[in-house]
N, CA, C and O of each residue as an XYZ file, in Angstrom:
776
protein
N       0.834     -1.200      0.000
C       0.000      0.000      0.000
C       0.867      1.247      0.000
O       0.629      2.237     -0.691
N       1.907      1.115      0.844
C       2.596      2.564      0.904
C       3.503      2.707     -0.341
O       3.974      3.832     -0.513
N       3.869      1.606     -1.368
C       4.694      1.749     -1.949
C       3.868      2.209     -3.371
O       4.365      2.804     -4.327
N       2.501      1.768     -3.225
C       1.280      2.081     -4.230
C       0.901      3.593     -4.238
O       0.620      4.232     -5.253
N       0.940      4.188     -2.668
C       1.031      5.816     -2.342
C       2.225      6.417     -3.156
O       2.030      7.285     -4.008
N       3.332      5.979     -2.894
C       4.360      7.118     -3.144
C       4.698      6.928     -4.602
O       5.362      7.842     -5.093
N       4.328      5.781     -5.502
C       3.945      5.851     -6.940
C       3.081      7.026     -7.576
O       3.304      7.798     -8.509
N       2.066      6.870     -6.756
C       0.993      7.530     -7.288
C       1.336      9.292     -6.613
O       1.141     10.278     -7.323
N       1.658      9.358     -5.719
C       2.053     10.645     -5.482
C       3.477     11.147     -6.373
O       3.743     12.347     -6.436
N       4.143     10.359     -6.884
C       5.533     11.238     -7.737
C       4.855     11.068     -9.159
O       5.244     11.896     -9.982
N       3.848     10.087     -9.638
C       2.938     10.334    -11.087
C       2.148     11.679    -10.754
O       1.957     12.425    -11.715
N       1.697     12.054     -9.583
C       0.923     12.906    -10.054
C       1.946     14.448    -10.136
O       1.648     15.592    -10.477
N       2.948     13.972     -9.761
C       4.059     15.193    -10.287
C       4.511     14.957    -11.362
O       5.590     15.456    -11.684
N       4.250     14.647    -11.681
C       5.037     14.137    -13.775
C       3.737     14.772    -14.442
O       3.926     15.195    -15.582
N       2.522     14.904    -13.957
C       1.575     15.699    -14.439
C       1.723     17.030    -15.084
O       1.775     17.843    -14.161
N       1.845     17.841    -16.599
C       1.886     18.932    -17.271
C       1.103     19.923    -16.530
O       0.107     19.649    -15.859
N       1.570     21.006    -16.676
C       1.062     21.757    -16.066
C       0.021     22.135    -17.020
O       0.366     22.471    -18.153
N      -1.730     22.111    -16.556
C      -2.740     22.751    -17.403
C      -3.054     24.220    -17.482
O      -4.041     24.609    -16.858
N      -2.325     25.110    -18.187
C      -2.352     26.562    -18.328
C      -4.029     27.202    -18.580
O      -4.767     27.306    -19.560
N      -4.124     27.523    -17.197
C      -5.613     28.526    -17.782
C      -4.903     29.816    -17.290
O      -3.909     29.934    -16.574
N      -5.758     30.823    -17.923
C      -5.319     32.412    -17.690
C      -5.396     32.145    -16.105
O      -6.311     31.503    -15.588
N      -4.247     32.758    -15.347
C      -3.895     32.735    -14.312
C      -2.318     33.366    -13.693
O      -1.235     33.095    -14.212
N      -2.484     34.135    -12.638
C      -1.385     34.863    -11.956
C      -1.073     34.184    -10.734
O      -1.901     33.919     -9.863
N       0.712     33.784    -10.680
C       1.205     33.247     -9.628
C       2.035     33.952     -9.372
O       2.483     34.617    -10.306
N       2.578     34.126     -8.115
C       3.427     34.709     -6.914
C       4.478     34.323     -6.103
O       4.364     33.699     -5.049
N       5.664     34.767     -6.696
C       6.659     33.671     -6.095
C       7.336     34.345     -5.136
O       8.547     34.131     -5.074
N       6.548     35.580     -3.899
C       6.330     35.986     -2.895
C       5.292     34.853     -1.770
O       4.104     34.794     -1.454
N       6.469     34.129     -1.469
C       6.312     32.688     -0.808
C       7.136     32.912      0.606
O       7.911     33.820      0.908
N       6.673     31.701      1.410
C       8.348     31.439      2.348
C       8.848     30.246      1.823
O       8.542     29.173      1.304
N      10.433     31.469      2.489
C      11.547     31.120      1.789
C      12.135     29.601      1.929
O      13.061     29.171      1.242
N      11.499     28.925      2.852
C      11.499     26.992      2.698
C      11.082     27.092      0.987
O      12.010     26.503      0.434
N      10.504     27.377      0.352
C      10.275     27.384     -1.008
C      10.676     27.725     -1.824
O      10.207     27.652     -2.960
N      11.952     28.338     -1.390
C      12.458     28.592     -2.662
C      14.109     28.403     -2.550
O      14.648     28.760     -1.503
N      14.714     27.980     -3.362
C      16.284     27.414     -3.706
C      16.926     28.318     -4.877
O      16.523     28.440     -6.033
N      17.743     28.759     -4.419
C      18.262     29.684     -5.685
C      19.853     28.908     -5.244
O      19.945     28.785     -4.023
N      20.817     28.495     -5.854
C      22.086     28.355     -5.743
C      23.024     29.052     -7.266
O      22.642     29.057     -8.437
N      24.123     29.500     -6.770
C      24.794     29.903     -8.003
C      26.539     29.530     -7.553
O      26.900     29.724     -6.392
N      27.474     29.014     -8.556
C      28.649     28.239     -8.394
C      29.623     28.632     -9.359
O      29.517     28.276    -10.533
N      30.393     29.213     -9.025
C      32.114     29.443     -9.415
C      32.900     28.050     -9.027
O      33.172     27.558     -7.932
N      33.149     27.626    -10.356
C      34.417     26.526    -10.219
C      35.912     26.823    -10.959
O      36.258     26.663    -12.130
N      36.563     27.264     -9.916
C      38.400     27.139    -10.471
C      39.133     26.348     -9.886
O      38.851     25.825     -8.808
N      40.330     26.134    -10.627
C      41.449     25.360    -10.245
C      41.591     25.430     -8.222
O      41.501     24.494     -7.428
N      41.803     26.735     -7.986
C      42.241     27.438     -6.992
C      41.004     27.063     -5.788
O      41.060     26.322     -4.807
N      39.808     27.975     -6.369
C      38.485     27.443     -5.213
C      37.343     27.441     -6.341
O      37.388     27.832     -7.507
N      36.039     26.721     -5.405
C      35.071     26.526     -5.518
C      34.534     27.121     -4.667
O      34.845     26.882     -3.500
N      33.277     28.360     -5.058
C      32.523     29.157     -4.194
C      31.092     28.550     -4.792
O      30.774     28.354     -5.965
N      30.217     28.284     -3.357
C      28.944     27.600     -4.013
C      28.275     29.135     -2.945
O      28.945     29.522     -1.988
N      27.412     29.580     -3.186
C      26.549     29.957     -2.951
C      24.857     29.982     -2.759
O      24.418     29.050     -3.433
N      23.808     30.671     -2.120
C      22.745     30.489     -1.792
C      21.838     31.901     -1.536
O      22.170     32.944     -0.973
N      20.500     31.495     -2.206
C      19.195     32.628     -1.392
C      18.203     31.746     -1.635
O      18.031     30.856     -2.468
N      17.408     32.309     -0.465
C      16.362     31.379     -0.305
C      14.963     32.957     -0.383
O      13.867     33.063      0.168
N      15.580     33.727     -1.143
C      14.948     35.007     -1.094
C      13.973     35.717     -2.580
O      14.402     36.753     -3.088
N      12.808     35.109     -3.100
C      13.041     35.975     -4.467
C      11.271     36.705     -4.553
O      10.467     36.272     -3.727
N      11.032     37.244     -5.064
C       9.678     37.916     -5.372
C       9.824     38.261     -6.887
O      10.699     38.328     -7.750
N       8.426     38.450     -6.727
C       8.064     38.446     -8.578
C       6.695     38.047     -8.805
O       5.984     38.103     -7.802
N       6.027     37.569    -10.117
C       4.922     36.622    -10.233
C       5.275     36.181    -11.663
O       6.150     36.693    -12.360
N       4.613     35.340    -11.943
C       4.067     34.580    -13.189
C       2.649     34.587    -13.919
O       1.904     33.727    -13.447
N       2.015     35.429    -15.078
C       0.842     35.982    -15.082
C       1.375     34.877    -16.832
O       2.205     35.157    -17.698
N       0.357     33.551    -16.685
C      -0.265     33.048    -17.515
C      -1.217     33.321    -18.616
O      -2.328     32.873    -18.331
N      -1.187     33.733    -19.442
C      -2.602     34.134    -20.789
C      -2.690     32.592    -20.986
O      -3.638     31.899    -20.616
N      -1.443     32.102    -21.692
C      -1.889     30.558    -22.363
C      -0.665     30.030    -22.321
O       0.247     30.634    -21.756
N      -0.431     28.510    -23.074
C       0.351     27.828    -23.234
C       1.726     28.879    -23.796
O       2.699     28.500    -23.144
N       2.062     29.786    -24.540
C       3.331     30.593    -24.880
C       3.046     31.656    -24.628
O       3.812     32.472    -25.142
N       1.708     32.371    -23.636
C       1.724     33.845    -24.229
C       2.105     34.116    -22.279
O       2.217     33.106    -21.585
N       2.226     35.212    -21.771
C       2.462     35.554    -20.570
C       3.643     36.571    -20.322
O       4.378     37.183    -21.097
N       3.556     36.522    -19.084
C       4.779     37.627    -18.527
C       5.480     37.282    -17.384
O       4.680     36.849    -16.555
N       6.652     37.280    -16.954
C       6.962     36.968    -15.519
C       8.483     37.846    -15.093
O       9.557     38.170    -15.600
N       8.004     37.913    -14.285
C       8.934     38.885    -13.179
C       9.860     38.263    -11.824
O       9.234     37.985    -10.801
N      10.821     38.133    -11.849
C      12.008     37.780    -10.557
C      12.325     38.313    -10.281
O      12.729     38.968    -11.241
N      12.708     38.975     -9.050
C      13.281     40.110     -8.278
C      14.203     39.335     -7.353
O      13.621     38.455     -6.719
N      15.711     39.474     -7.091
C      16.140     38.483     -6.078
C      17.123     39.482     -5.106
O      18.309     39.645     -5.390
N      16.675     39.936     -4.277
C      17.272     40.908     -3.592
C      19.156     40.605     -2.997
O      19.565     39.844     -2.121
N      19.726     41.308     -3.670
C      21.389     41.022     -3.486
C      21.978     41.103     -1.899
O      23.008     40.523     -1.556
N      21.498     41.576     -1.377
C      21.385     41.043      0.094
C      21.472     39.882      0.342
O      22.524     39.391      0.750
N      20.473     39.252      0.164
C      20.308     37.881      0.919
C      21.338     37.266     -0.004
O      21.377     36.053      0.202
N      22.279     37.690     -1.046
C      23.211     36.164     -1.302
C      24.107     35.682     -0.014
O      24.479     36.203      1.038
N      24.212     34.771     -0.474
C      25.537     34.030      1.061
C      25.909     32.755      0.177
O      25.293     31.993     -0.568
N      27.091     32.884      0.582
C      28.537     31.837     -0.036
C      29.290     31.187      1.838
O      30.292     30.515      2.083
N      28.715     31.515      2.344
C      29.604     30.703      3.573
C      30.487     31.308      4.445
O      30.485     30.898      5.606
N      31.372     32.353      4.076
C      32.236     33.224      4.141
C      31.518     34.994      4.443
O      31.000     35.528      3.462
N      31.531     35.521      5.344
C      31.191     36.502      5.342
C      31.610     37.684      4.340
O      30.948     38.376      3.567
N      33.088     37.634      4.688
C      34.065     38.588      4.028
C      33.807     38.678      2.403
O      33.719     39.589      1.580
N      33.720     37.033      2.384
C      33.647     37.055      0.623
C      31.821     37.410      0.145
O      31.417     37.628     -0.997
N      30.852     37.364      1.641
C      29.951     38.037      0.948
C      29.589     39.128      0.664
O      28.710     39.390     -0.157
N      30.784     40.598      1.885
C      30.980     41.669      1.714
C      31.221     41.891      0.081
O      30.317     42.441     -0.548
N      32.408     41.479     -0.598
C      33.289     41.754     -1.400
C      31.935     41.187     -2.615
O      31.518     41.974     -3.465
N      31.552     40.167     -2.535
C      30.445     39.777     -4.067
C      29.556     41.387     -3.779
O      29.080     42.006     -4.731
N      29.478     41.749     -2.744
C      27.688     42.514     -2.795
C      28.432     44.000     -2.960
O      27.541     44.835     -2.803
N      29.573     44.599     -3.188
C      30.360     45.774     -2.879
C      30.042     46.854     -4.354
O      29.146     46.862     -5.199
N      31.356     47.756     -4.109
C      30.931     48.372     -5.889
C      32.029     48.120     -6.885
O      32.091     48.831     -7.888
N      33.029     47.013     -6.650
C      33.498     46.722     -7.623
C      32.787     45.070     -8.231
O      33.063     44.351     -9.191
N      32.226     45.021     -7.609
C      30.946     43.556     -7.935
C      29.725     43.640     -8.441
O      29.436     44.182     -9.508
N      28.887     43.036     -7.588
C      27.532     43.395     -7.592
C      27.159     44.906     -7.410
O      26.209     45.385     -8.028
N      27.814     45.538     -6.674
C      27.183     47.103     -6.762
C      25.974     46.893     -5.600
O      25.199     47.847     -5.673
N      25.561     45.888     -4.503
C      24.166     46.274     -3.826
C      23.503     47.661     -4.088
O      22.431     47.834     -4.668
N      24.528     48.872     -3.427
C      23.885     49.815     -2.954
C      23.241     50.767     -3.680
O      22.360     51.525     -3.275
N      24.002     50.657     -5.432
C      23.104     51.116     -6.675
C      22.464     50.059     -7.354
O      21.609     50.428     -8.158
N      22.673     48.650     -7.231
C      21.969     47.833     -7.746
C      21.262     46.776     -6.758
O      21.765     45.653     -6.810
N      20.471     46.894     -6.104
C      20.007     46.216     -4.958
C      19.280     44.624     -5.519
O      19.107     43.606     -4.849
N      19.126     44.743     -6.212
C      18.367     43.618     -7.392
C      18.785     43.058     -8.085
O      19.718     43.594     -8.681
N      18.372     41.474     -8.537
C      19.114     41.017     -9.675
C      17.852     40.254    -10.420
O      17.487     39.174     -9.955
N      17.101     40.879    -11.716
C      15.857     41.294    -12.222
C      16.127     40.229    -13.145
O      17.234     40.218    -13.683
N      15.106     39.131    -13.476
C      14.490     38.163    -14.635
C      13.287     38.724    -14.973
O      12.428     38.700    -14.092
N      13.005     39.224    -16.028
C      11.798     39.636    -16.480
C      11.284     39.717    -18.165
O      12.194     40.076    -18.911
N      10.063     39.453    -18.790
C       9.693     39.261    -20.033
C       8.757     38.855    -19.979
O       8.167     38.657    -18.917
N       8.171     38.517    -21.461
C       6.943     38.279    -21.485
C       7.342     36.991    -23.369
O       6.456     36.838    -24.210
N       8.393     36.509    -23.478
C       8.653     35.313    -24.499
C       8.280     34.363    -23.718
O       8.810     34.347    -22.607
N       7.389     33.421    -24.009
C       7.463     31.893    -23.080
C       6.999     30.849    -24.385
O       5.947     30.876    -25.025
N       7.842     30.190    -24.489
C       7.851     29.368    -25.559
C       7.893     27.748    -25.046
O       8.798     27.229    -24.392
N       7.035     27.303    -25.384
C       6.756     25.564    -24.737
C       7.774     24.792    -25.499
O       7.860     25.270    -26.630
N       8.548     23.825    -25.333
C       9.461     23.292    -25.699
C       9.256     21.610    -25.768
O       9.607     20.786    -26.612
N       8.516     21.486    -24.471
C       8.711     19.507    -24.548
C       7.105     20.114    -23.294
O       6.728     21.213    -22.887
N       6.629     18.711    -23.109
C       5.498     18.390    -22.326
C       5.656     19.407    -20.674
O       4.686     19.939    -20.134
N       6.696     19.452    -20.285
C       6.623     20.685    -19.035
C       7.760     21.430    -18.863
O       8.040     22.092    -17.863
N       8.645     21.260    -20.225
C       9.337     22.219    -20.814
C       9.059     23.851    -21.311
O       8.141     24.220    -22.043
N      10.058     24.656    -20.734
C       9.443     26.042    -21.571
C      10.900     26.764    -21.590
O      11.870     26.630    -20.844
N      10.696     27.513    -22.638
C      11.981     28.869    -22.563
C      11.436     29.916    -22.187
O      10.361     30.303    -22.646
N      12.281     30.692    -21.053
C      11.612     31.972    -20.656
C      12.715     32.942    -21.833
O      13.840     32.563    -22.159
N      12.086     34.155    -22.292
C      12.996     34.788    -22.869
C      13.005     36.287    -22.333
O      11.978     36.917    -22.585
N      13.861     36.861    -21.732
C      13.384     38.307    -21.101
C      14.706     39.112    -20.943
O      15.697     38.792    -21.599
N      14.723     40.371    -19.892
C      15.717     41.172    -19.600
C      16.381     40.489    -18.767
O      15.514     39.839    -18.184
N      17.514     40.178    -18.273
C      18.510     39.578    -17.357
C      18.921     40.708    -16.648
O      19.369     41.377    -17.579
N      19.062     41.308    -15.760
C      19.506     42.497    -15.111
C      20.371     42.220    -13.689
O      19.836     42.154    -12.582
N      22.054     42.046    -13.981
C      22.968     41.751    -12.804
C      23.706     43.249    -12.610
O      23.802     43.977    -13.598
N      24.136     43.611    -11.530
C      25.044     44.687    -11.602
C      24.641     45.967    -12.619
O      25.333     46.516    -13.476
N      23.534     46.180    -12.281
C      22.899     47.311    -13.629
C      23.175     47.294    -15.004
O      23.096     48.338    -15.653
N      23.447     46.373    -15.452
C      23.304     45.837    -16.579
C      22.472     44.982    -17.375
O      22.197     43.849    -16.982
N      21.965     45.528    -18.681
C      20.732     43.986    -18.146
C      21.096     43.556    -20.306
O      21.420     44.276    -21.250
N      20.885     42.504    -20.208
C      21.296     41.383    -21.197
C      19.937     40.783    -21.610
O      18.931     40.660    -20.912
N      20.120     40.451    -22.847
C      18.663     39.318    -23.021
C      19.479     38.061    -22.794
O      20.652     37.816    -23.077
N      18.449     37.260    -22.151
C      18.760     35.688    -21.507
C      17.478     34.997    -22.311
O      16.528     35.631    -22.770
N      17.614     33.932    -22.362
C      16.983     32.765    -22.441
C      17.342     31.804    -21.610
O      18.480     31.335    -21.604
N      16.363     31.407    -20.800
C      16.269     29.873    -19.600
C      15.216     28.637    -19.977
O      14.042     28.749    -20.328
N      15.769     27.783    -19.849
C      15.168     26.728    -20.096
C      14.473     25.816    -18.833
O      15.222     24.964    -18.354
N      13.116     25.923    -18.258
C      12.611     25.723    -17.285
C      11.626     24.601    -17.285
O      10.900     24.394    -18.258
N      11.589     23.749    -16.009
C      10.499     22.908    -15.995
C       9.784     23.599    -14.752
O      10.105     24.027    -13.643
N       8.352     23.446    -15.733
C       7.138     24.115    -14.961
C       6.051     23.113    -14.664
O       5.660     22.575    -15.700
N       5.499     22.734    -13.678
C       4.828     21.786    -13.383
C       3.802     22.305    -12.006
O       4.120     22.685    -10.879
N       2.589     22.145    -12.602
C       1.455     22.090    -11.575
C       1.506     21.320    -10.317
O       1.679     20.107    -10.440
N       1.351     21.952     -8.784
C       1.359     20.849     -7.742
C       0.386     20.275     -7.710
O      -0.442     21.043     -7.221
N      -0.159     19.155     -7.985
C      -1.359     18.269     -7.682
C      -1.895     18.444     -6.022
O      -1.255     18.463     -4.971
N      -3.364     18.560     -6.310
C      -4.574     19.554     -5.254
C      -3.771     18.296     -3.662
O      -3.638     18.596     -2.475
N      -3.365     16.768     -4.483
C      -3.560     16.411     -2.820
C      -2.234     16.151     -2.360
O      -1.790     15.271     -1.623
N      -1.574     17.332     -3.093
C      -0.161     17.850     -2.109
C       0.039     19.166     -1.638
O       1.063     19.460     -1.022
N      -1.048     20.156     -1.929
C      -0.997     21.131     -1.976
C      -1.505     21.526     -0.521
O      -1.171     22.645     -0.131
N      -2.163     20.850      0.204
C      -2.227     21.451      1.801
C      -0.884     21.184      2.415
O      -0.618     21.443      3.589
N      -0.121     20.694      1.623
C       1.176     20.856      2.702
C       1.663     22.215      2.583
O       2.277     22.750      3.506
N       1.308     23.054      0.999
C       2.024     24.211      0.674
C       1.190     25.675      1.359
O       1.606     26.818      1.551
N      -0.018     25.093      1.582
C      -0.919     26.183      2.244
C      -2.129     26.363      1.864
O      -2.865     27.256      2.281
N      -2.549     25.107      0.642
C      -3.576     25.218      0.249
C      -3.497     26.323     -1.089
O      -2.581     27.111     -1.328
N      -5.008     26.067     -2.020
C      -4.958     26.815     -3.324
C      -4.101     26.375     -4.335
O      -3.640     25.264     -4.072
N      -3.558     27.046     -5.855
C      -3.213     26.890     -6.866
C      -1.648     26.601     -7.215
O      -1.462     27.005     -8.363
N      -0.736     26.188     -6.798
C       0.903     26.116     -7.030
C       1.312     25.706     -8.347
O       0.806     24.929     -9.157
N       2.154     26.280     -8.362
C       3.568     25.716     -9.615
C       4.722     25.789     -9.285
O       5.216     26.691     -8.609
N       5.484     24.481     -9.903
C       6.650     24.240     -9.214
C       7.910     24.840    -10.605
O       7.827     24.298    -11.707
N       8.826     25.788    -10.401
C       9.804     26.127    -11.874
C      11.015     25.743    -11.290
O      11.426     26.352    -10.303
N      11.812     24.553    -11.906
C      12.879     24.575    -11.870
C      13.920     24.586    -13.118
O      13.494     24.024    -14.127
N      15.165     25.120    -13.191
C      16.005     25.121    -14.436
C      17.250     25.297    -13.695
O      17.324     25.272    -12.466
N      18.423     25.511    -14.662
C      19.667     25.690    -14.738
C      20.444     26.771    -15.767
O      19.877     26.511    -16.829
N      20.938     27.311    -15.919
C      21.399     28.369    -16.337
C      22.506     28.649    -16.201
O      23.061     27.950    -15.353
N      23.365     29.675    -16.847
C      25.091     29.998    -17.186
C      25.338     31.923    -16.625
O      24.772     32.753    -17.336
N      25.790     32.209    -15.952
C      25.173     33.681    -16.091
C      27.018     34.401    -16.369
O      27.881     34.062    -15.559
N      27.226     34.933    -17.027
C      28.493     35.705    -17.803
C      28.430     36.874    -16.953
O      27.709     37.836    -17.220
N      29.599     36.766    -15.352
C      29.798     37.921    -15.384
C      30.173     39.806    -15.859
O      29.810     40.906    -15.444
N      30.935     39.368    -16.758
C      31.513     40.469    -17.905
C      30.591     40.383    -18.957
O      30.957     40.819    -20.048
N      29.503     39.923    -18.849
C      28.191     40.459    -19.867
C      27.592     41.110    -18.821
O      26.426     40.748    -18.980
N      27.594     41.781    -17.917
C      26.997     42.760    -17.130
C      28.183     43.502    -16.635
O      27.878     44.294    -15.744
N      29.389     43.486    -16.929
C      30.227     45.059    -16.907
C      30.747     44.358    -16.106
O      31.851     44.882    -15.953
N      30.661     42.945    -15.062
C      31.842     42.674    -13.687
C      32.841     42.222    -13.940
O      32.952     41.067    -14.351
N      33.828     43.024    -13.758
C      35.349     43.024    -13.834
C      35.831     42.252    -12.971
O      35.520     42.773    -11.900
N      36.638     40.947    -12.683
C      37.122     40.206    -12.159
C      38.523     40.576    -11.800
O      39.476     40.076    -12.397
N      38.660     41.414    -10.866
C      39.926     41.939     -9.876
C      41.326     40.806    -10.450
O      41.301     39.582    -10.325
N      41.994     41.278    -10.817
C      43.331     40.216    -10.927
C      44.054     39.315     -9.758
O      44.757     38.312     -9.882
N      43.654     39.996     -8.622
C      44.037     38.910     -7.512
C      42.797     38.057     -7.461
O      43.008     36.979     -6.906
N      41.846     38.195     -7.787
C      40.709     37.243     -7.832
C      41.050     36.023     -9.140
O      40.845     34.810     -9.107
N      41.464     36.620     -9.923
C      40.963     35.982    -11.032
C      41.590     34.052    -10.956
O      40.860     33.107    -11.255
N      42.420     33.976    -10.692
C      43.022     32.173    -10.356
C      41.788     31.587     -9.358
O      41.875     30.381     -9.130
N      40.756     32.231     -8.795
C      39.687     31.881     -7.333
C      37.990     31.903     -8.028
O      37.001     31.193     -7.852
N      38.301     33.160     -8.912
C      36.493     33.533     -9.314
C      36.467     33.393    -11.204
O      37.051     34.148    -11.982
N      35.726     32.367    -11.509
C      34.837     32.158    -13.038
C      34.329     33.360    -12.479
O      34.099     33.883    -11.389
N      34.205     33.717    -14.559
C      33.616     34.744    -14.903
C      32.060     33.860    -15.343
O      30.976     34.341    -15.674
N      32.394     32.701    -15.217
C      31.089     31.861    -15.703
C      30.411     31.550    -14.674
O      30.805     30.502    -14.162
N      28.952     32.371    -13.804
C      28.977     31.137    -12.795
C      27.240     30.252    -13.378
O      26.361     30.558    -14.184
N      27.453     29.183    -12.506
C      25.878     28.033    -12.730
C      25.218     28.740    -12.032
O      25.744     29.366    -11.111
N      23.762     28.823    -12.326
C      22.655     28.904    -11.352
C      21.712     27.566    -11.156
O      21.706     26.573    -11.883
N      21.248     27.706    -10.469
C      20.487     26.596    -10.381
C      18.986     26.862     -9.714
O      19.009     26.972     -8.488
N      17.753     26.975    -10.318
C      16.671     27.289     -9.079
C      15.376     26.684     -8.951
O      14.630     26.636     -9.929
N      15.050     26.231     -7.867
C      13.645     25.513     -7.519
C      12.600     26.452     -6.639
O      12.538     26.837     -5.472
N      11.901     26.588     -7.709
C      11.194     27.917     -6.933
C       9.611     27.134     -6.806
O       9.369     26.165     -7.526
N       8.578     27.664     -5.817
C       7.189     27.694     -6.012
C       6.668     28.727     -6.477
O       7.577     29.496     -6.787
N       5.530     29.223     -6.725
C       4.426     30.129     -7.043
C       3.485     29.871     -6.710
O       3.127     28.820     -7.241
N       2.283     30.544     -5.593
C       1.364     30.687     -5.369
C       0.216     31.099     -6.273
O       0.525     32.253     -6.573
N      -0.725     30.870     -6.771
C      -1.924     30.990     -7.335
C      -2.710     32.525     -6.553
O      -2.902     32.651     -5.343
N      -3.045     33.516     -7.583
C      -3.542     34.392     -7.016
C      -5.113     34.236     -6.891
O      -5.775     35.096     -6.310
């Protein structure tokens, strides 16, 4: 029986997400949300974390919509204090003129069964780039959803490349043997149903 439950509960997550016109909110708590981003060199490996993002997801249909990420540069953390001074400063990130690090557009292009490309502004360090992300979007099924608080969820997760020096960040020369200009992101976010 229990092994008949937890079948049927990870099928009903393989379930497509059914797009009706609808606005979600990924002004959640932060148990819900996973943002990681990773520098790998010879020298070090800096993994980082926020568990911090706001925004929404406003559905028309299967490709048409808009969505907004806001991930406040504050809350990053790598483990290291010092080195989270120095990421959030003004030869980096810039916090104090750039407090934000902005995903936003309105391209959503379906790709495979809960596949999609988001296509929008990328905005790191006041710079903002067009990006394309490649995301799995998936509806939470109703009889998992009182664990989340009840009502409408979607679950987005993807992976992504983000080019520091495509947003102007100059990689300090004593840095450079320690910090990619390439780093991974990685994010598992929810959205609330408005």
């Amino acid at each position: 029986m229990k092994k008949t439950l937890t079948i049927a509960l990870l099928m009903a997550f393989l379930v497509p997400l059914s797009v009706q016109a609808k606005e979600y909110s990924f002004d959640v708590n932060g148990k819900y949300v996973n943002i990681t981003f990773e520098s790998n060199m010879a020298v070090e490996d800096i993994v980082g974390t926020t568990n911090t993002v706001t925004g929404s997801f406003n559905w028309i249909s299967e490709e048409k919509g808009s969505f907004e990420l806001k991930v406040p540069v504050a809350t990053l953390k790598t483990g290291i204090e010092m080195r989270d001074d120095h990421l959030k400063s003004e030869g980096w990130l810039n916090e104090k003129k750039n407090p934000y690090i902005v995903f936003k557009g309105d391209k959503i292009k379906k790709i495979g069964e809960t596949s999609y490309e988001l296509t929008g502004s990328f905005d790191l360090a006041g710079k903002s780039v067009e990006k394309t992300i490649s995301v799995d979007i998936r509806e939470v099924p109703q009889s998992l959803v009182g664990n989340l608080g009840g009502g409408s969820w979607i679950r987005v997760r993807g992976e992504f490349a983000v080019k520091l020096s495509d947003h102007g960040v100059k990689i300090p020369d004593m840095a450079a043997a320690k910090v990619n200009d390439t780093w991974k992101v990685k994010i598992s976010l929810f959205a609330k149903g408005k």
